[in-house]
C-alpha positions in Angstrom: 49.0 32.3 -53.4 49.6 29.0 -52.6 52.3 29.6 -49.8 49.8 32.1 -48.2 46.7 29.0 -48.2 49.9 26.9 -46.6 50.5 29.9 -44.1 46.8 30.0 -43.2 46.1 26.6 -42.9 49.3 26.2 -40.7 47.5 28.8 -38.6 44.7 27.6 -38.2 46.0 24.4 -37.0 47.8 25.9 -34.8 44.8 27.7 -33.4 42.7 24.9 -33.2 45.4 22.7 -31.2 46.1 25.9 -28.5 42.4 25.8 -27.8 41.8 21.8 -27.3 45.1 22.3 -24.8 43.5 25.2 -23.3 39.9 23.2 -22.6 42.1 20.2 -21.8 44.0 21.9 -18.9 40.5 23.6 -17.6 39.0 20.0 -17.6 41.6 17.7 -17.0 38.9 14.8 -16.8 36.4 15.8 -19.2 35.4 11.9 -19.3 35.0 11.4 -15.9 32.1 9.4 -14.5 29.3 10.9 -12.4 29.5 11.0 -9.0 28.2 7.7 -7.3 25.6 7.8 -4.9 24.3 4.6 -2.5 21.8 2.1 -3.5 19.3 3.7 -0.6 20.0 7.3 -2.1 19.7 6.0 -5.9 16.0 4.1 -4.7 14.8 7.4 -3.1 16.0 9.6 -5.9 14.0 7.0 -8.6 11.0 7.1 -6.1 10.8 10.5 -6.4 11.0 10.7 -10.5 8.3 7.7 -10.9 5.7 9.5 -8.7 6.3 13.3 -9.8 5.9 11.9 -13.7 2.9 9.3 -12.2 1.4 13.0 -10.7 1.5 14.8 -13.8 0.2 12.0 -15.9 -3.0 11.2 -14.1 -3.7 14.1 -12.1 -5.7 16.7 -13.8 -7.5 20.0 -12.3 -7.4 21.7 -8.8 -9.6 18.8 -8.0 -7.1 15.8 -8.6 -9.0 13.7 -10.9 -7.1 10.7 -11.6 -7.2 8.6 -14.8 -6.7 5.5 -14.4 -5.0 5.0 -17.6 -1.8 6.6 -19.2 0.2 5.8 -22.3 3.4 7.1 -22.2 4.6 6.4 -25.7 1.0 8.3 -27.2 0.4 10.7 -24.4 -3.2 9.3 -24.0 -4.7 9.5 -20.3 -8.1 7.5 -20.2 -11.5 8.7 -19.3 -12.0 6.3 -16.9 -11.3 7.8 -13.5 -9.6 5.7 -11.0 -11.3 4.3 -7.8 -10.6 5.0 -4.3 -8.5 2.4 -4.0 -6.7 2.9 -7.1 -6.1 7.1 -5.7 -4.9 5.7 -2.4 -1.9 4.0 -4.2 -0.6 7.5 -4.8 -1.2 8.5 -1.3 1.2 5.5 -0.4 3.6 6.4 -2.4 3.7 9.7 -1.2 3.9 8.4 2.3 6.5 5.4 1.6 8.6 8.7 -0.1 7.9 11.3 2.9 9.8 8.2 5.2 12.1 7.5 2.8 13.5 11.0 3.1 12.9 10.8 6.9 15.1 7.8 6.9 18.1 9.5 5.1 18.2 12.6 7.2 17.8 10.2 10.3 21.1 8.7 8.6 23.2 11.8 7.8 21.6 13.2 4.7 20.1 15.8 5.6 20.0 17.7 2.2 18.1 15.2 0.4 15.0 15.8 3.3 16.0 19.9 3.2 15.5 19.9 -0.5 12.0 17.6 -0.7 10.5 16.9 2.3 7.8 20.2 2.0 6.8 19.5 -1.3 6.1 15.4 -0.6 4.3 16.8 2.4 2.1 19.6 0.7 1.3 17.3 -1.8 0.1 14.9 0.6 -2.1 17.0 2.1 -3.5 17.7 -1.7 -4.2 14.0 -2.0 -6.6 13.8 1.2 -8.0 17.0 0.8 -9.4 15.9 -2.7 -9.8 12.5 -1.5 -13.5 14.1 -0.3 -15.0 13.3 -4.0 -15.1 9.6 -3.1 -16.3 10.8 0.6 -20.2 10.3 1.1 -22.9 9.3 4.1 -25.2 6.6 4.4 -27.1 5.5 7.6 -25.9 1.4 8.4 -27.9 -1.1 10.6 -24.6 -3.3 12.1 -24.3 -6.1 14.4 -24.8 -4.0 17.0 -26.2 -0.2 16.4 -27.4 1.8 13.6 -25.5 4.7 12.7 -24.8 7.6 10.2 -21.4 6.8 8.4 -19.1 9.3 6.0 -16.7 7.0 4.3 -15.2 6.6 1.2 -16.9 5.2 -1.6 -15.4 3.3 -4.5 -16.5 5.6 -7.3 -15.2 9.3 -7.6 -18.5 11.5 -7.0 -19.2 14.6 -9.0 -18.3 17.1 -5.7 -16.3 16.8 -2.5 -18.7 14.3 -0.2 -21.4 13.5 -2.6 -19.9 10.3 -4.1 -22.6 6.8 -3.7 -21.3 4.7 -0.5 -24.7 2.6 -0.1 -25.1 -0.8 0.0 -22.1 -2.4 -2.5 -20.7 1.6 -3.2 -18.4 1.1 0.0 -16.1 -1.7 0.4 -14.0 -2.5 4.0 -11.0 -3.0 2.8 -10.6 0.0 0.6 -11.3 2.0 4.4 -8.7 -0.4 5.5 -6.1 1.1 2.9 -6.8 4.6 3.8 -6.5 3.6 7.7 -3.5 2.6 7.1 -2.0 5.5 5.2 -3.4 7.9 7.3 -1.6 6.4 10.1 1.3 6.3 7.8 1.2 10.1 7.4 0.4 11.1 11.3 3.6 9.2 12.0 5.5 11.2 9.6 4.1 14.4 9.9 2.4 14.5 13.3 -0.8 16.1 11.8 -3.5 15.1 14.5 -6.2 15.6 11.7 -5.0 12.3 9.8 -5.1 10.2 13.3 -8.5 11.6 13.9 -9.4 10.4 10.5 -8.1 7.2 10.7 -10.1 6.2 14.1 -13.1 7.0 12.2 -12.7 4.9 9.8 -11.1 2.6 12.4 -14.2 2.3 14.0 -16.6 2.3 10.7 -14.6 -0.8 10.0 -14.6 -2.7 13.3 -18.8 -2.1 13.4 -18.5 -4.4 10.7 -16.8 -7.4 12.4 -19.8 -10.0 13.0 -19.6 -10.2 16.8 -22.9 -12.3 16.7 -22.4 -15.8 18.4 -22.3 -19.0 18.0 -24.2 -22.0 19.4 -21.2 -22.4 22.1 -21.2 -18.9 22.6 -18.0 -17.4 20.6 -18.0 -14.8 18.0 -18.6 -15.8 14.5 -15.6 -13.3 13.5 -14.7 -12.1 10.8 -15.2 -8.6 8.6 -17.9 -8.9 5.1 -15.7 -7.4 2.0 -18.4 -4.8 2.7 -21.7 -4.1 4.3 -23.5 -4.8 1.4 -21.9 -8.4 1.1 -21.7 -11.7 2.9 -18.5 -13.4 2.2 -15.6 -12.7 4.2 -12.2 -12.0 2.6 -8.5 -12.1 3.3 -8.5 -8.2 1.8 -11.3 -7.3 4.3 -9.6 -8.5 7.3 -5.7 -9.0 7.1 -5.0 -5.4 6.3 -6.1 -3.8 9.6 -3.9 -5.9 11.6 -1.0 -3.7 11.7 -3.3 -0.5 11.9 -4.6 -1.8 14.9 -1.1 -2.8 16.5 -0.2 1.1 15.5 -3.2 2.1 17.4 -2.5 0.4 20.8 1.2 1.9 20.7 -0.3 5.5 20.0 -2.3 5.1 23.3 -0.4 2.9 25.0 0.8 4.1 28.3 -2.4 6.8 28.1 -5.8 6.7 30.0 -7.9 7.2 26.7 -11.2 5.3 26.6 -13.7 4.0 24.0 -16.6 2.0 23.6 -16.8 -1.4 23.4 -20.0 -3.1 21.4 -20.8 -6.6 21.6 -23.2 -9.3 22.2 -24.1 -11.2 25.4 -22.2 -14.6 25.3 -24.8 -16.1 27.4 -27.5 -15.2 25.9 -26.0 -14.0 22.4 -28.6 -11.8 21.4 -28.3 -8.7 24.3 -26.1 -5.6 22.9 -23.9 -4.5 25.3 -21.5 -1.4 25.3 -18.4 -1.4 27.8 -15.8 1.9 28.4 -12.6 -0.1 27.7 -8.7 1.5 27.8 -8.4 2.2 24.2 -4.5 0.9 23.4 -6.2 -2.4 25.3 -9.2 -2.1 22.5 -7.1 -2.0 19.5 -4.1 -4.6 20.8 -6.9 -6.9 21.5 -8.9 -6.5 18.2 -5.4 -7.2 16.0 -5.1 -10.6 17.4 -8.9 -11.1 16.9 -8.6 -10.3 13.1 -5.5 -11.7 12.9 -6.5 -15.3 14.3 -9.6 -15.3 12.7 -7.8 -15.2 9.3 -4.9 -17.5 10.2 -7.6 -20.2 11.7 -10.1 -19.8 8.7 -7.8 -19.2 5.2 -4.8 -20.4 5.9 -3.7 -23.3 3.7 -1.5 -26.3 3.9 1.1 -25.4 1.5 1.4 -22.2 3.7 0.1 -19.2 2.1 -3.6 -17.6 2.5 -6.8 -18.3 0.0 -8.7 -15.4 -0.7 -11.9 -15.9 1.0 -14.7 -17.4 2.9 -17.9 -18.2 0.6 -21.2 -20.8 1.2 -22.1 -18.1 3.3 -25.7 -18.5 5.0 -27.7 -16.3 4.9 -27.0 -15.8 1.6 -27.4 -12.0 1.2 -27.0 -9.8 4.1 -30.4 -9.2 6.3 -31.9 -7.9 9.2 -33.3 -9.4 12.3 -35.2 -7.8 15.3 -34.1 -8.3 19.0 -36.0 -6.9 22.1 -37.7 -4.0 19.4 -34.4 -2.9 17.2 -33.0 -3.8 13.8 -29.7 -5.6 14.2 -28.1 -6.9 10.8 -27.6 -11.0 11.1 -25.0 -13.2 12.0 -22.6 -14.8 9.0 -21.8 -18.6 8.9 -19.3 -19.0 5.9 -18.8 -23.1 5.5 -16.0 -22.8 1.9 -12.5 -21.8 2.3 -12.1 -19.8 -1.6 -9.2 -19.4 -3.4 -6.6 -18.4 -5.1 -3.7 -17.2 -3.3 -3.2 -13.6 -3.9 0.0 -12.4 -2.8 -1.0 -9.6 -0.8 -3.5 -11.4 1.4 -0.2 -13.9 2.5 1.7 -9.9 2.3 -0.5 -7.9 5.3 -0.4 -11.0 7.7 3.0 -11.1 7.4 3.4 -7.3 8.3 0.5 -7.9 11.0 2.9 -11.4 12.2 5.9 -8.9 12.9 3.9 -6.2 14.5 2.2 -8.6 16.7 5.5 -9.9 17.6 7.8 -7.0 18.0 4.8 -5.7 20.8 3.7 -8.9 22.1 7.0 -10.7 22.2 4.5 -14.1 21.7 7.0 -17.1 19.9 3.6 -17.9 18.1 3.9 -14.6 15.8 7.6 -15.2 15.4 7.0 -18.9 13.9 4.7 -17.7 11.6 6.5 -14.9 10.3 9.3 -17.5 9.4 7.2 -19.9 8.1 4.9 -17.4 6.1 8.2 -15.8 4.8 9.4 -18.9 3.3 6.2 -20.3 1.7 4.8 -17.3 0.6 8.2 -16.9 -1.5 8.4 -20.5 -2.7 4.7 -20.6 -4.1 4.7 -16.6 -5.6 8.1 -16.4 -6.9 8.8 -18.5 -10.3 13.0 -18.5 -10.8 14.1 -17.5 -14.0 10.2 -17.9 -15.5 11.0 -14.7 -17.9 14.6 -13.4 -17.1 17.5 -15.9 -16.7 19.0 -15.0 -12.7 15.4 -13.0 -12.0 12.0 -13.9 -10.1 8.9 -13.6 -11.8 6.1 -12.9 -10.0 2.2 -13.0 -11.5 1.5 -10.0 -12.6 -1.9 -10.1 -14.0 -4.7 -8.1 -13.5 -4.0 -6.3 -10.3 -1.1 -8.6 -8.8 1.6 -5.8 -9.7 0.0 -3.8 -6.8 -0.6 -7.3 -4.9 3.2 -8.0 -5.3 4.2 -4.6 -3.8 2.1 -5.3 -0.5 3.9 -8.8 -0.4 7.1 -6.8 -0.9 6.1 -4.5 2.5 5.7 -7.5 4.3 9.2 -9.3 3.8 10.7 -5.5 4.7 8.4 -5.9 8.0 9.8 -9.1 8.9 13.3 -8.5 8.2 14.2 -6.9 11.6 13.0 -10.5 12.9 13.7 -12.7 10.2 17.2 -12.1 8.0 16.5 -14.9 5.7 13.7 -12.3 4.2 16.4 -10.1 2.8 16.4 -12.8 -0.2 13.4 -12.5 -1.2 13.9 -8.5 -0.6 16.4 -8.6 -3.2 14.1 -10.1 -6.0 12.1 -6.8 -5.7 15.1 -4.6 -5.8 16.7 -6.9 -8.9 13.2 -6.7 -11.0 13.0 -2.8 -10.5 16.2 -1.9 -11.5 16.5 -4.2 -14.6 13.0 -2.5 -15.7 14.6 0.9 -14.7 17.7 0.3 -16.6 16.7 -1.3 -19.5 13.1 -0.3 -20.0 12.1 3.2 -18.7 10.4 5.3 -21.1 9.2 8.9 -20.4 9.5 8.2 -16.8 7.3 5.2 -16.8 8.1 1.6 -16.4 6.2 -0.8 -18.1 3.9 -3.6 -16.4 6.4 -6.4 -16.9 9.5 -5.0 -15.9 11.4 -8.3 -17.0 10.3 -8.4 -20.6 9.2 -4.3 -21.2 7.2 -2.7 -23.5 4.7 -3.8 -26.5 6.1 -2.8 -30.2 2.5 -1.2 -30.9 2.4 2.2 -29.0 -1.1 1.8 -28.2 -1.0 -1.5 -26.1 1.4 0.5 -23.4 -0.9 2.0 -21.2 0.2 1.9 -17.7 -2.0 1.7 -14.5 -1.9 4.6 -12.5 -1.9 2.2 -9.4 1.3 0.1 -11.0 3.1 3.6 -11.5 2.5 4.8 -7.6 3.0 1.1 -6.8 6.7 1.0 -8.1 7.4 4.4 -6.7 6.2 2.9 -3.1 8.6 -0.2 -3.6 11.3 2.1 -4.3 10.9 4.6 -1.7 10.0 1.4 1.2 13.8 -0.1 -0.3 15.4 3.1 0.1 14.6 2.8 3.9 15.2 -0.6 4.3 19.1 -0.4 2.7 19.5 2.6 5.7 18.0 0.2 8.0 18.8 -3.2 7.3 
């Protein structure tokens, strides 16, 4: 009995050793590592993950609702919806992916685009299509005309161009956003519906710059935050600087006109319209924005203040010249802080633009010099993480930071020292990626990660398409650079 157990167990050995050899010689390196891919191709592929699982999180119904909330570690999604601004981040994202992939087939990797470009791009179209909920129409009285307007408001209205954009219901700046996306998307996919678009609300935004004049006959300048406010901000003005320069170079070379409204320096109460070449329109309206923010907000230690208050009158009204109902003039004596990343972010973009189609030295200078002091005041070395930059990332500054971000990629054709400050971003994503994802989501510090109580991890929807962005924007940049 006991020589056959000996027999068997001999066998079985024997067995068990011809079938490791047999799996061994089918897989002679059943250890080995996964295949390594580039840092551009492992920042597109991340892009990708953080805004399909940002989708499914906070989209809900044929409709696109968006929660603004989600938890990944309880599954929650808030109530609250989202705001227009707060849904546009996803658009970006989807954009900043849809060139990303662009990018890579542009450099030889041509399966990466095969395999995802449709879907970024049908999604996309999803976003705007359902964007209409925050569309609605009110009747203005500018500067210089009154006029019916459909534009987005910042609440989410209960059906598709029925949302509240009266009075304080529509901001500038959040059209600004969407101008710029839109733009962003007829670049990428050459639909001539998103370029119509954005002119619209190109024009919707530039009847609010106050063209009334002064005593020595100049504009007054600036755009409110919206028409139902008086102050002017950094966020109403500095973002349409590089839509603008995107404009002229769409027309440029072409005979298409447009009309120009303004006031009678002489007198500076006539309106006066003017057909003007249209790439001539928008080139020359960049540098009026874009001088009229550097001369009023700017501040010595380099970077831009957030707005301009003491603002007579001090609620916006009306005034009657020759019979009609013009909205007045703003005089705005207080230069208003803080410094918000983003506001020193879009000047830097507008800074390149300017200069890569003006070739002025001015645009240059300050692209360097915005570079360098935007970095030293915003970015805190080794603040939470030994080695790492720390940026502010209260309340909304984790978005705030990703436009700053854009801005050093924009100037880096011009300006190689930016690729420092590039890196910071890159450095910060991947440690949160590494050491902190959870469920596909990062967490809103990514140098110190989650809470220990599951509840306090809700993520902003706007943070989620935010990092996806930064991703997607450094995937192009490493192909680029």
């Amino acid at each position: 009995m006991i020589q056959n157990r000996m027999m068997i167990t001999i066998m079985s050995f024997v067995m068990l050793l011809f079938v490791a050899c047999s799996e061994s010689s089918s897989d002679p390196e059943p250890n080995s590592p996964p295949e390594e891919v580039s840092l551009a191709e492992q920042n597109i592929l991340r892009a990708m993950e953080l805004t399909d699982n940002a989708v499914s999180a906070h989209f809900t119904g044929t409709g696109m609702a968006m929660a603004r909330y989600y938890n990944p570690f309880t599954g929650v999604r808030s109530d609250e919806t989202g705001s227009v601004w707060m849904y546009t981040a996803a658009i970006e994202a989807v954009n900043a992916v849809l060139h990303g992939l662009q990018a890579h087939k542009e450099h030889g990797n041509a399966a990466l685009y095969d395999e995802h470009f449709e879907k970024y791009a049908e999604l996309l179209g999803q976003l705007y299509e359902n964007a209409d909920y925050y569309l609605g129409t009110f009747e203005l009285v500018s500067y210089t005309q009154t006029k019916e307007w459909s534009v987005y408001g910042v609440n989410r209205g209960n059906a598709k161009g029925t949302a509240n954009v009266a009075g304080i219901e529509n901001v500038y700046d959040d059209q600004m956003w969407l101008v710029r996306e839109l733009l962003e998307s007829y670049k990428i996919t050459g639909e001539a519906a998103y370029l119509e678009k954005a002119e619209y609300l190109t024009a919707y935004v530039l009847d609010g710059w106050d063209s009334t004049r002064n005593p020595d006959g100049t504009e007054r300048g600036g755009i409110t935050w919206g028409p139902g406010y008086v102050t002017k901000h950094a966020c109403s003005n500095g973002p349409m600087v590089s839509p603008l320069v995107w404009l002229h170079e769409i027309y440029e070379g072409k005979s298409d006109e447009i009309t120009y409204r303004y006031i009678d320096a002489d007198d500076k109460q006539t309106r006066k319209t003017m057909q003007v070449n249209k790439s001539d329109y928008y080139a020359d309206f960049a540098q009026k924005v874009y001088n009229w923010q550097k001369d009023r907000l700017l501040r010595s230690d380099g970077v831009y203040d957030d707005m301009r208050g003491g603002c007579s009158p001090g609620n916006p009204q009306t005034e009657t010249v020759n019979g009609t109902e013009y909205r007045k003039g703003i005089t705005c004596q207080d230069r208003v802080g803080p410094a918000i990343s983003y506001n020193s972010g879009t000047m830097l973009s507008g800074a390149a633009d300017l200069y890569r189609t003006t070739n002025d030295e001015v645009y240059l200078q300050d692209v360097k010099g915005l570079s360098d002091d935007s970095f030293q005041y915003f970015a805190k070395p080794d603040q939470s993480h030994e080695g790492y930059y720390s940026y502010d990332i209260s309340g909304f500054n984790n978005w705030f930071n990703g436009v700053l971000m854009r801005g050093y990629v924009d100037v880096h054709p011009f300006y190689g020292a930016a690729s420092e400050y590039i890196g910071t971003f890159q450095q910060n994503l991947d440690y949160g990626y590494d050491n902190f994802l959870h469920e596909g989501f990062l967490p809103t510090n990514l140098l110190v990660g989650w809470s220990l109580t599951d509840n306090n991890n809700r993520t902003e929807g706007m943070f989620n398409f935010a990092f996806a962005a930064e991703y997607a924007v450094l995937s192009r940049y490493e192909l680029t650079k």
